[in-house]
MIVEXDREN-852318 format. One record per residue (C-alpha): residue number from 1; residue in three letters; y, x, z. Coordinates in nm, 2 decimals, m for minus. Layout:
BEGIN
<NUM ALA <Y X Z>>,
...
This chain:
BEGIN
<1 UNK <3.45 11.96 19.96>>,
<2 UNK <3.22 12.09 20.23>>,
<3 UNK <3.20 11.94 20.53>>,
<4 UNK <3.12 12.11 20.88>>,
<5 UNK <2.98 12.00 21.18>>,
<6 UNK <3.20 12.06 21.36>>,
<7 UNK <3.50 11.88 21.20>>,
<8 UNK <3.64 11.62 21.44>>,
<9 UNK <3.95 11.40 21.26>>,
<10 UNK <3.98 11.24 21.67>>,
<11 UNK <4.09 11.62 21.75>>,
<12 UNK <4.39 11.63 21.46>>,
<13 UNK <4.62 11.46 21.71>>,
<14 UNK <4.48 11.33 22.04>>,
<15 UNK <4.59 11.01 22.17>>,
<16 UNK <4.84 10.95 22.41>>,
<17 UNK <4.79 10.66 22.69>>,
<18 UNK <4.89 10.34 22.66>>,
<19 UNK <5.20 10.21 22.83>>,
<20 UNK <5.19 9.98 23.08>>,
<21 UNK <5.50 9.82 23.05>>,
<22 UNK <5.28 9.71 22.69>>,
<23 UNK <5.02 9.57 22.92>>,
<24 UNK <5.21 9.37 23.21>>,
<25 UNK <5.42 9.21 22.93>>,
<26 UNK <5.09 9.07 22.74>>,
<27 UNK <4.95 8.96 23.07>>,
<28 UNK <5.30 8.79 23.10>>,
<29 UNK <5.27 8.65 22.77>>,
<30 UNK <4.90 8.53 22.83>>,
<31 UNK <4.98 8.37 23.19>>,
<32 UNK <5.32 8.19 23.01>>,
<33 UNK <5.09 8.08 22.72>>,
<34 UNK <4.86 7.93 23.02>>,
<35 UNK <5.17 7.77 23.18>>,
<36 UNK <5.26 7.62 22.85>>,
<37 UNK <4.84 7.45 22.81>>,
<38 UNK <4.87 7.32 23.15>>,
<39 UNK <5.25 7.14 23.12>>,
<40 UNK <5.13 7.03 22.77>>,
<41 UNK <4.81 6.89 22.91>>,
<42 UNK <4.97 6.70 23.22>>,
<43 UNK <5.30 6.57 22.94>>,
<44 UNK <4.92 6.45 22.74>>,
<45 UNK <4.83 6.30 23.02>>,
<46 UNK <5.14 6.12 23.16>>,
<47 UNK <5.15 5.97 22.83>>,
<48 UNK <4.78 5.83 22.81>>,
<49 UNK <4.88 5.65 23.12>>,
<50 UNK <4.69 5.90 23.35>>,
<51 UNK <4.96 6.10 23.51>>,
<52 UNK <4.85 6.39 23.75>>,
<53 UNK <5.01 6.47 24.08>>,
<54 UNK <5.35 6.58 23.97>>,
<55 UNK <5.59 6.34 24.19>>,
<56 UNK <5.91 6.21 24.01>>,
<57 UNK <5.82 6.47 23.69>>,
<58 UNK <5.69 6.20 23.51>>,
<59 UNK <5.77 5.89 23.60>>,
<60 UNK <5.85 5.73 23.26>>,
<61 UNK <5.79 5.84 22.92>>,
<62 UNK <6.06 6.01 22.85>>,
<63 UNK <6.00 6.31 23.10>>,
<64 UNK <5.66 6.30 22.99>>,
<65 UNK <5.76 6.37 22.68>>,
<66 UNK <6.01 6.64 22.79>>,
<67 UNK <5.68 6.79 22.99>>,
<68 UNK <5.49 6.75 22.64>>,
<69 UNK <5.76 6.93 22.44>>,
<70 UNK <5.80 7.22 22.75>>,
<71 UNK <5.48 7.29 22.78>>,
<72 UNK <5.48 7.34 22.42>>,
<73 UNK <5.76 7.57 22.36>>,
<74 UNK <5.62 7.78 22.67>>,
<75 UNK <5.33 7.79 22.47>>,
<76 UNK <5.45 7.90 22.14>>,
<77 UNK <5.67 8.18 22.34>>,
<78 UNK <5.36 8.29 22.55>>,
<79 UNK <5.16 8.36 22.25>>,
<80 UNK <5.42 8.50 22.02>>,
<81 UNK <5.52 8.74 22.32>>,
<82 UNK <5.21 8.84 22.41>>,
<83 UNK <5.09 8.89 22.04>>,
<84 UNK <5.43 9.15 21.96>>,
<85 UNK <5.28 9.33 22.27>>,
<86 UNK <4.88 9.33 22.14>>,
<87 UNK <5.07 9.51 21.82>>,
<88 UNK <5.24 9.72 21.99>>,
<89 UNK <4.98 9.87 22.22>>,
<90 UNK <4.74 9.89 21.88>>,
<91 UNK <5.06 10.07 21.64>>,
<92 UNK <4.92 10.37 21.51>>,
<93 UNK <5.18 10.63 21.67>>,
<94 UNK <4.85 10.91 21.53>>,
<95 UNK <4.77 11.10 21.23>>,
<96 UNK <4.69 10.79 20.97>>,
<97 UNK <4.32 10.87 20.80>>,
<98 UNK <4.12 10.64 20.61>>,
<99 UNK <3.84 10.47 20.85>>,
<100 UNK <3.57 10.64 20.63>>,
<101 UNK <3.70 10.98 20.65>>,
<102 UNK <3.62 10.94 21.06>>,
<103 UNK <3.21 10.82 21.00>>,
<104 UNK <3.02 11.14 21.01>>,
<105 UNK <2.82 11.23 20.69>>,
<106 UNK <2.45 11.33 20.69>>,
């Protein structure tokens, strides 16, 4: 097969821009994900006897455990939310080539 100079693949189908809806809801996931590190780290904290500045929260080791186990399940939501949107941004909606058919050939 001969190839031409002038072949650009990137020209077959031109890509459309990205949605931000896609983007506000991975910064959404990334800043619950962040929520989720800090309530996990002050639930850590409460329990190691060095409880932060959060009033009656956690006062006995039950709530700190109910911090522990919140900050935890924000976390696991924040990334799972925020990695859906990440694939969703990235989905091929293009014209699907092989990566070495788009490397140019001497």
């Amino acid at each position: 097969m001969k190839l031409s100079d002038d072949f650009d693949a990137r020209r077959l189908r031109p890509r459309q821009p990205k949605s931000w809806r896609l983007r506000i809801g991975a910064a959404v996931g990334a800043l619950l994900a962040t929520f989720g590190i800090l309530l996990t780290m002050a639930g850590v904290a409460s329990l190691a006897g060095r409880a932060p500045m959060l009033g009656t929260l956690n006062d006995t080791s039950g709530e700190a455990i109910v911090l522990l186990l919140l900050g935890l399940v924000l976390l696991w939501a924040g990334i799972g939310f925020w990695r859906r949107c990440r694939r969703r941004m990235r989905r091929p909606s293009d014209l699907s080539l092989s990566p070495h058919l788009m490397k140019k050939r001497d």
